[in-house]
C-alpha positions in Angstrom: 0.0 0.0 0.0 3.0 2.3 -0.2 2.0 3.0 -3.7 -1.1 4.2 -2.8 0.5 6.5 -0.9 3.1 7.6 -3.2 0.3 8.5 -6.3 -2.2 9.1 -4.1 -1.2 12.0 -2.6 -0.7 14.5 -5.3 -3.8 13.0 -6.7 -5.9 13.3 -3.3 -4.2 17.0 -2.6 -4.8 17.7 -6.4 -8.5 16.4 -5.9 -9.3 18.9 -3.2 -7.9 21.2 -4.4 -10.0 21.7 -8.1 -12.8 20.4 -5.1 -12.7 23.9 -3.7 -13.1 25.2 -7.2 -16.6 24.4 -6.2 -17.3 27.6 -4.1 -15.8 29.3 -6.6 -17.9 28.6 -9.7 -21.3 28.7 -7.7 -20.4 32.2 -6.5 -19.6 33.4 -9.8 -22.8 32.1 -11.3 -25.6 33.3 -9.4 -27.7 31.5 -11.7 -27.4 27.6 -11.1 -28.6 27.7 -14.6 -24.6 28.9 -15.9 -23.2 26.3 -13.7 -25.2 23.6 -15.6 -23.5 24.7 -19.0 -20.3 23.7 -17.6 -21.3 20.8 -15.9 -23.1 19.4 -19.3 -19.6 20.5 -21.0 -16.9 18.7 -18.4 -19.8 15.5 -18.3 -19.1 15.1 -22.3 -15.3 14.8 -21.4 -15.5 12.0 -19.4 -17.2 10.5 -22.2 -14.3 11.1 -24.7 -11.8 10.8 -22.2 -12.8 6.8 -22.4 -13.2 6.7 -26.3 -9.6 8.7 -26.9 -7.7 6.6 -24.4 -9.5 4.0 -25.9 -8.1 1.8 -23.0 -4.2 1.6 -23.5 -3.8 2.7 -19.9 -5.1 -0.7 -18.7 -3.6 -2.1 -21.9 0.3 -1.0 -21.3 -0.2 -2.2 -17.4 -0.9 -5.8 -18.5 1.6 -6.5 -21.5 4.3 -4.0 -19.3 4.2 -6.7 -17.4 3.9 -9.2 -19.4 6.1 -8.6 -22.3 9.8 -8.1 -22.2 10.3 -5.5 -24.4 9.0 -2.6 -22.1 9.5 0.3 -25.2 7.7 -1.7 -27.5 5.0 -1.9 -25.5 5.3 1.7 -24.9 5.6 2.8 -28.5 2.6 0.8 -29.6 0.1 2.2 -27.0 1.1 5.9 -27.4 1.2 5.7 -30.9 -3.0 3.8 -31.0 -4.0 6.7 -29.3 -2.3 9.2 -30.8 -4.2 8.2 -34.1 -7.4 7.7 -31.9 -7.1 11.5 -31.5 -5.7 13.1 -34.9 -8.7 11.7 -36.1 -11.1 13.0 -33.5 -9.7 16.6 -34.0 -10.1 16.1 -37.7 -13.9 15.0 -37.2 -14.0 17.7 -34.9 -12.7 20.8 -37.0 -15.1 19.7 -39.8 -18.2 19.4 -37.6 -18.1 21.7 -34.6 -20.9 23.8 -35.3 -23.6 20.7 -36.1 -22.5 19.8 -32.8 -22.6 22.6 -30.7 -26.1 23.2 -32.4 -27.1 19.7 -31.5 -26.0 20.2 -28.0 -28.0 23.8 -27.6 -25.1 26.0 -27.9 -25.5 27.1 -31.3 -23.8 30.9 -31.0 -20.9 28.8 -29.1 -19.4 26.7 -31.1 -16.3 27.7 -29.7 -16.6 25.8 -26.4 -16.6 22.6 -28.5 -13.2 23.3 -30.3 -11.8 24.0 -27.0 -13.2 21.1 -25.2 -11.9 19.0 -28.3 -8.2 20.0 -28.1 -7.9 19.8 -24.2 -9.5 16.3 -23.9 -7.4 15.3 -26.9 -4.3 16.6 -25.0 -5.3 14.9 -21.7 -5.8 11.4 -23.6 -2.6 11.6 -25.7 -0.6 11.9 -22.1 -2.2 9.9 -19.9 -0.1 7.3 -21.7 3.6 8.6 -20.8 2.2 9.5 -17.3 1.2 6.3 -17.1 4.5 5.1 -18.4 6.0 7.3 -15.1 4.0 4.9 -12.5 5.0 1.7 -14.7 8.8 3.3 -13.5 7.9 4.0 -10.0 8.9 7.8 -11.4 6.9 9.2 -8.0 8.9 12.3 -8.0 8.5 13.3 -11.8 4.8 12.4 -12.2 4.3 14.7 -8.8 5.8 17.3 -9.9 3.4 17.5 -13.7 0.7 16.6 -11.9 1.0 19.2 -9.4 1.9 22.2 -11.8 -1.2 21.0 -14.5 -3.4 21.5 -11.1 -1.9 24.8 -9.9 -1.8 26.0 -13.1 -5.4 25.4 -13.5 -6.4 27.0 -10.3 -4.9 29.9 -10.4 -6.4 30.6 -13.8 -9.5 30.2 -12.6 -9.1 32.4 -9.6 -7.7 34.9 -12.0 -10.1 34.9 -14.5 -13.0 34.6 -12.5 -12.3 37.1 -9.5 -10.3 39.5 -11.9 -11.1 39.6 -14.9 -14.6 37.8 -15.2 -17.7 40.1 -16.0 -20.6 39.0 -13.9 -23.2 39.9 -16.4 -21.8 38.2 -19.2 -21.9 34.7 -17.6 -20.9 33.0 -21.1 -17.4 34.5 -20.4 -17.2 32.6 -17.5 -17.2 29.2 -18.9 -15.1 30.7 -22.0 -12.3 31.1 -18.8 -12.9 28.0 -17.3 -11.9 25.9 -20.5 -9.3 28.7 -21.4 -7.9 27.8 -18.1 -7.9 24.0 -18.2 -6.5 24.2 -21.7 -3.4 26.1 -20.4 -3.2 23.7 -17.8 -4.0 20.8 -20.3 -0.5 21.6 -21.9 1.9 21.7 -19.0 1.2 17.6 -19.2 2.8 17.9 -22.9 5.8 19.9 -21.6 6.4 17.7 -18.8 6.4 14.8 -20.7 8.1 16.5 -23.8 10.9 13.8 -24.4 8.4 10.8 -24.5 7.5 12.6 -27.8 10.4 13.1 -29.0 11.7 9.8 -28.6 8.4 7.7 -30.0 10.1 5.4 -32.4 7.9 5.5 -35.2 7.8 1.8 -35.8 4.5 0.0 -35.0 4.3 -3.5 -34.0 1.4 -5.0 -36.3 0.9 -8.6 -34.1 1.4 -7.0 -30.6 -1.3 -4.1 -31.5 -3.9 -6.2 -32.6 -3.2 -7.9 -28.7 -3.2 -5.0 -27.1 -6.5 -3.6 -28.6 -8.1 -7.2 -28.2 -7.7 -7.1 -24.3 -8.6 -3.1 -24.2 -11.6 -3.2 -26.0 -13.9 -5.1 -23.8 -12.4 -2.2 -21.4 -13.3 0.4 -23.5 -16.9 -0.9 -23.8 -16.9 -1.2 -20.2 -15.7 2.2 -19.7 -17.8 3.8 -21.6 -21.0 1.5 -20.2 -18.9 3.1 -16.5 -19.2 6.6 -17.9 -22.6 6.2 -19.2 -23.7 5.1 -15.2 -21.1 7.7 -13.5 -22.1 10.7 -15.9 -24.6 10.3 -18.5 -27.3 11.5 -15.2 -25.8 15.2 -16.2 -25.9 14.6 -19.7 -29.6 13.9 -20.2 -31.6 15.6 -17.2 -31.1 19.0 -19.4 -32.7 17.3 -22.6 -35.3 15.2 -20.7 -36.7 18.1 -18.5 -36.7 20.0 -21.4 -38.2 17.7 -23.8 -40.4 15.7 -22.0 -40.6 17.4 -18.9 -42.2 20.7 -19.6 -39.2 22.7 -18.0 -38.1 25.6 -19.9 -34.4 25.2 -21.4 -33.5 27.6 -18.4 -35.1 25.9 -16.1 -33.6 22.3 -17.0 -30.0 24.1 -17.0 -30.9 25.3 -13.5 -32.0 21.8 -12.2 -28.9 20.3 -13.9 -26.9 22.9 -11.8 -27.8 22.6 -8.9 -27.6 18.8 -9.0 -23.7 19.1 -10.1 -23.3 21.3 -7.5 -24.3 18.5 -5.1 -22.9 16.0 -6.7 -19.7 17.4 -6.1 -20.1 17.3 -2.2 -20.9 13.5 -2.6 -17.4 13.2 -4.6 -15.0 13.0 -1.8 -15.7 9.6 -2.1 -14.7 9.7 -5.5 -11.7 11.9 -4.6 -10.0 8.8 -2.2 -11.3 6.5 -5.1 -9.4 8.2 -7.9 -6.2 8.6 -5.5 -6.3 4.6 -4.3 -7.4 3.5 -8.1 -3.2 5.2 -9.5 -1.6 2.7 -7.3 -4.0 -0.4 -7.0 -3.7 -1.2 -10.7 -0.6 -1.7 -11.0 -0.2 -2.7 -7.7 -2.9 -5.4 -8.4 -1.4 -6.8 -11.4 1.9 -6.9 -9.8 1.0 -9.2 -7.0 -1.0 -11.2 -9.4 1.2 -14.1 -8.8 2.1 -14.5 -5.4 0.8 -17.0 -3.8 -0.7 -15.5 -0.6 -2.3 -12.9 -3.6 -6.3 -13.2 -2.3 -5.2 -13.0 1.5 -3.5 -9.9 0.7 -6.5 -8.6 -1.9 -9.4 -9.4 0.8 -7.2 -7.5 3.4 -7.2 -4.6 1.2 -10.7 -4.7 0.7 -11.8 -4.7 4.3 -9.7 -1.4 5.0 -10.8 -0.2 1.7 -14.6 -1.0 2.8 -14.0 0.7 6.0 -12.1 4.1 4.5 -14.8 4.8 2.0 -17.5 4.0 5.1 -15.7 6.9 7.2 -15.5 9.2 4.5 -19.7 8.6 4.2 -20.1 9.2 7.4 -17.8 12.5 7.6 -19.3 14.1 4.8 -23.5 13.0 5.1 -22.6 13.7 9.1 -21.1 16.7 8.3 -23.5 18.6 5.7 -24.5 21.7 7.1 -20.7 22.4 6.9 -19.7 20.9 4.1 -22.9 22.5 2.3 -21.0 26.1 2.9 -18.3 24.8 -0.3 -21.5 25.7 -2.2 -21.8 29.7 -1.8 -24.8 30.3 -3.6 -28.1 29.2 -1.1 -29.6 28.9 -4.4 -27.9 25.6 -4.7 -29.3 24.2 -1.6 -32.6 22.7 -2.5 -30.2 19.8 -3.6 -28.3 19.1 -0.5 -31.5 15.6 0.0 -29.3 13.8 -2.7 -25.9 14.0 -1.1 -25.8 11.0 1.1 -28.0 8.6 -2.0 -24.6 9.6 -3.9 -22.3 9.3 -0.9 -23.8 5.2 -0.6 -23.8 4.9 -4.6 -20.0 5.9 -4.4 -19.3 3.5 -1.8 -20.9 0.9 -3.8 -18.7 2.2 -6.8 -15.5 1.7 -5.1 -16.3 -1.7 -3.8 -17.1 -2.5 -7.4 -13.4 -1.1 -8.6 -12.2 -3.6 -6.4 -13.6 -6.5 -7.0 -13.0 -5.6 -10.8 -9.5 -6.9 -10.8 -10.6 -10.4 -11.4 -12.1 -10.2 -14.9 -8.8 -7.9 -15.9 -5.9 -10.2 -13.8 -7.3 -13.3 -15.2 -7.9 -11.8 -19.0 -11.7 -11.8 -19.0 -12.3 -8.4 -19.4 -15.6 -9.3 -21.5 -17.5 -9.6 -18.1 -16.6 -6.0 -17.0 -18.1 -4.9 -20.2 -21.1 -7.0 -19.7 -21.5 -5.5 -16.5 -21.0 -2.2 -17.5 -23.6 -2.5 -20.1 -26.3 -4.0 -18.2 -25.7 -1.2 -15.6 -25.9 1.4 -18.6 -29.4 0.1 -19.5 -31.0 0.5 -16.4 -29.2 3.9 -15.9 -31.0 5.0 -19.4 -33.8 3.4 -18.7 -34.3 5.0 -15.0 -33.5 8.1 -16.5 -35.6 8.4 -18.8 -38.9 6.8 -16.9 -38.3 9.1 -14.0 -36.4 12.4 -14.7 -39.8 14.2 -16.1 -41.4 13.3 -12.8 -38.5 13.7 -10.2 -35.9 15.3 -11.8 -32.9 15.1 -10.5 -33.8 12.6 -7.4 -34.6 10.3 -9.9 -30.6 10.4 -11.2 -29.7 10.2 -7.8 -31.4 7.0 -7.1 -30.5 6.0 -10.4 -26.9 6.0 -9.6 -27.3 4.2 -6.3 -29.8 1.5 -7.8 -27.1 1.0 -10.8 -23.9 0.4 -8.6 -25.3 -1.6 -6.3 -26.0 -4.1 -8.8 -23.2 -3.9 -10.5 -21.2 -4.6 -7.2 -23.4 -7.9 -6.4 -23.0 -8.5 -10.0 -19.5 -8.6 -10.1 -19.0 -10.1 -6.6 -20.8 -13.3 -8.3 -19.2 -13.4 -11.3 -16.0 -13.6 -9.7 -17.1 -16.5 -7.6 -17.0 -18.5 -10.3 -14.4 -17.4 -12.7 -11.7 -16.1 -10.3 -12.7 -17.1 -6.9 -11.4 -14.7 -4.1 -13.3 -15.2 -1.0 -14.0 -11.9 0.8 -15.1 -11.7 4.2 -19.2 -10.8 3.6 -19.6 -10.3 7.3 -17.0 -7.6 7.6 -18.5 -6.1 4.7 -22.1 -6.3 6.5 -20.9 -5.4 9.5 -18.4 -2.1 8.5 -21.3 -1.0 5.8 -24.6 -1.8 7.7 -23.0 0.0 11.2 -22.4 3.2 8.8 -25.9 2.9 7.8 -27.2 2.4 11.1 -25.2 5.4 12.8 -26.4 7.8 9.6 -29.9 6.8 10.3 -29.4 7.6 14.4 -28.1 10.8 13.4 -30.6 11.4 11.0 -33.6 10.3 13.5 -32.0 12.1 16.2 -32.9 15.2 14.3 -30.5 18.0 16.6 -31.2 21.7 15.1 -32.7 20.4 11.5 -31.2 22.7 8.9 -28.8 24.3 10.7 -25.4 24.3 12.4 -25.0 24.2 15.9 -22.5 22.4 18.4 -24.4 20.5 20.3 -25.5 18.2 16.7 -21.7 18.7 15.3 -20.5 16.7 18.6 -22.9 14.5 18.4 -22.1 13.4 15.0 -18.5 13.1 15.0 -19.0 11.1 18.2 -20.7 9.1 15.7 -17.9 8.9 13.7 -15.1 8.1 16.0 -17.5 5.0 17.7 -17.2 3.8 14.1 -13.6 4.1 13.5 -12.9 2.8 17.2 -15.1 -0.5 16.0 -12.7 -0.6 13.2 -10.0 -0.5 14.5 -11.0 -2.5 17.5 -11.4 -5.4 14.7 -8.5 -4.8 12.5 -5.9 -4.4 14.8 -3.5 -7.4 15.1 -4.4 -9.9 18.0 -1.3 -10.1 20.4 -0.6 -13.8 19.0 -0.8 -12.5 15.5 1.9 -9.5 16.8 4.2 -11.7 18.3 4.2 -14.4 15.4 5.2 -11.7 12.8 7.8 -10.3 15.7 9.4 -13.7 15.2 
């Protein structure tokens, strides 16, 4: 778990800190309906981001470790999606306007071109950051990581508390992608000699390998996006379309459902952090022989993190609900701990993941993913004219939840690793129970006050004293590994 550590932390710090962007962007928009704009634009990039990658992260992981020659391996992933995204930008260039008119932004067809080129840059070097963790290069990957993100924020608080012009709100998101662009491009100079020492020479046999075990990934990615974002995506159209809402209106809803959406992704925040150094850490322990001791171990602590952090933050709301400055935001704030459970359940899926991609048969991740993608759609579409964005909420919850169970039995039979279900019962339904005490025991509803924040954390610490009460090492066990 040192890994985790070592990628984690730029990636946690990095997190929180484009997290407190939050306060930042609801202030400047007084009208939750700007807000949705750039939450519908940064939901289509996690779309493309999956498409444009088109897996070879995953990809260069396995055969890194399974091939000897390291640069081959290298050279054939960076130069898939590098052609993955010349042709995008081409597409793109020729066909901005249709979409920007399809997507209701027909006098901005320049967010489109911009959102193009900085997902295109982000795909093209995720692969030599990747190739940094495949090296155990901590200190380089750190340091690019770390200037994209400072880069980024400091735009932002620039452009928006300087120069931004409240009463032209179309400005604003024009900064915003400006300012991710910029930031975009300090991955490119950080990373500058991977490009310029790509040997042009592409390995026919070893690509068509390579895209065979990333495809089912891809699928399942994109099925993964459609479940983590796709909520975002079509609450605009379908409360405008079938919904009766006005095209402002739906925007609105849409922002103030982003808005809290982000206070449910601290989660999400210690998922992204663990899931840099798992992977690889995963794969590399895929052949020791005490490999699903150590991966059930990892799963009970990882069960009983993502527990706390639920707890902190659905414990914690009338503070953590001050992130979003704008009271018009508020009306949301019900969904936060639905998405706080659905994100526990997401993690817990991540995990259990590793047995369709350590044992080759990523085809059941895509199935999965798919299955989960239908019912997102299908919830979405059934429910979002009648309860807007609680319906993508439950949606979310309902769609992880199955895909966690799914997996778990899956994996049962194709790549048995026997995790302890009562610790999981136990660690998950005692977080349940204590939110549900605190929610019963309703202390000064709607607003803060110190007799309710005690009471809470107490909450909290009884929870992480029964973990660690259960974790820790029995004296036996101690004096055994002493020896």
């Amino acid at each position: 778990m040192g890994q985790t550590a070592i990628y984690g932390l730029p990636t946690i710090v990095g997190r929180l800190l484009n997290y407190f962007l939050v306060p930042l962007y609801t202030k400047a928009f007084a009208n939750p309906a700007d807000y949705g704009v750039v939450s519908e634009l940064y939901a289509v990039v996690a779309f493309l981001m999956v498409l444009l990658t088109f897996g070879m992260e995953t990809s260069y992981f396995k055969f890194f470790n399974d091939k000897e020659n390291k640069k081959e391996v290298f050279a054939n992933s960076f130069l898939t999606v590098i052609g993955f995204n010349v042709i995008f930008l081409l597409v793109l260039l020729l066909f901005n306007q249709s979409l920007a008119n399809a997507m209701s932004y027909p006098d901005h067809n320049e967010y489109i071109i911009l959102l193009g080129v900085i997902v295109a840059i982000d795909a093209i070097t995720a692969l030599p950051m990747a190739k940094l963790r495949s090296e155990q290069n901590a200190r380089k990957f750190s340091i690019i990581h770390f200037s994209a993100i400072l880069v980024n924020i400091g735009l932002n608080l620039f452009f928006l508390l300087v120069v931004f012009d409240k009463d032209r709100p179309e400005e604003g998101v024009l900064f915003i992608l400006i300012a991710n662009l910029l930031s975009s491009a300090i991955k490119i100079l950080g990373t500058y000699e991977d490009f310029l020492r790509i040997k042009w020479a592409y390995n026919k046999e070893l690509a068509r390998e390579m895209l065979k075990y990333a495809l089912p990934l891809v699928i399942a990615g994109f099925a993964g996006i459609i479940n983590e974002t796709l909520d975002r995506v079509m609450l605009k159209h379908v409360l405008h379309n079938r919904g009766g809402y006005s095209l402002d209106k739906s925007l609105a809803e849409l922002g103030i459902y982003s808005a809290c959406y982000k206070l449910a992704m601290i989660v999400t925040i210690f998922l992204q952090a663990y899931r840099y150094a798992a992977e690889p850490f995963f794969f590399s322990h895929s052949k020791g022989e005490d490999r699903n001791k150590l991966y059930v171990k990892i799963m009970n602590y990882f069960i009983a993190a993502v527990c706390i952090v639920f707890l902190g933050v659905a414990l914690n709301i009338d503070i953590f609900k001050h992130f979003i400055r704008n009271e018009a935001y508020w009306e949301g704030l019900g969904v936060v701990p639905i998405l706080l459970i659905a994100n526990v359940f997401l993690g817990i899926y991540f995990n259990q993941s590793i047995w369709y991609k350590l044992s080759g048969q990523t085809k059941f991740g895509a199935y999965i993913a798919i299955g989960g993608a239908t019912i997102t759609i299908l919830i979405n579409l059934l429910f979002i004219p009648y309860y807007s964005y609680w319906a993508a909420a439950w949606a979310t919850l309902i769609v992880y939840g199955a895909q966690m169970v799914a997996s778990y039995l899956l994996g049962q039979k194709y790549y048995r690793i026997d995790y302890n279900l009562r610790k999981f019962g136990l660690y998950f339904g005692l977080a349940i129970f204590l939110f549900l005490v605190a929610f019963f025991v309703n202390l000064d509803p709607g607003i803060f006050s110190w007799k309710k924040f005690f009471f809470h954390n107490a909450l909290i610490a009884f929870y992480a004293f029964i973990v660690w009460f259960i974790e820790k090492p029995s004296p036996s066990k101690q004096l055994t590994s002493d020896r």
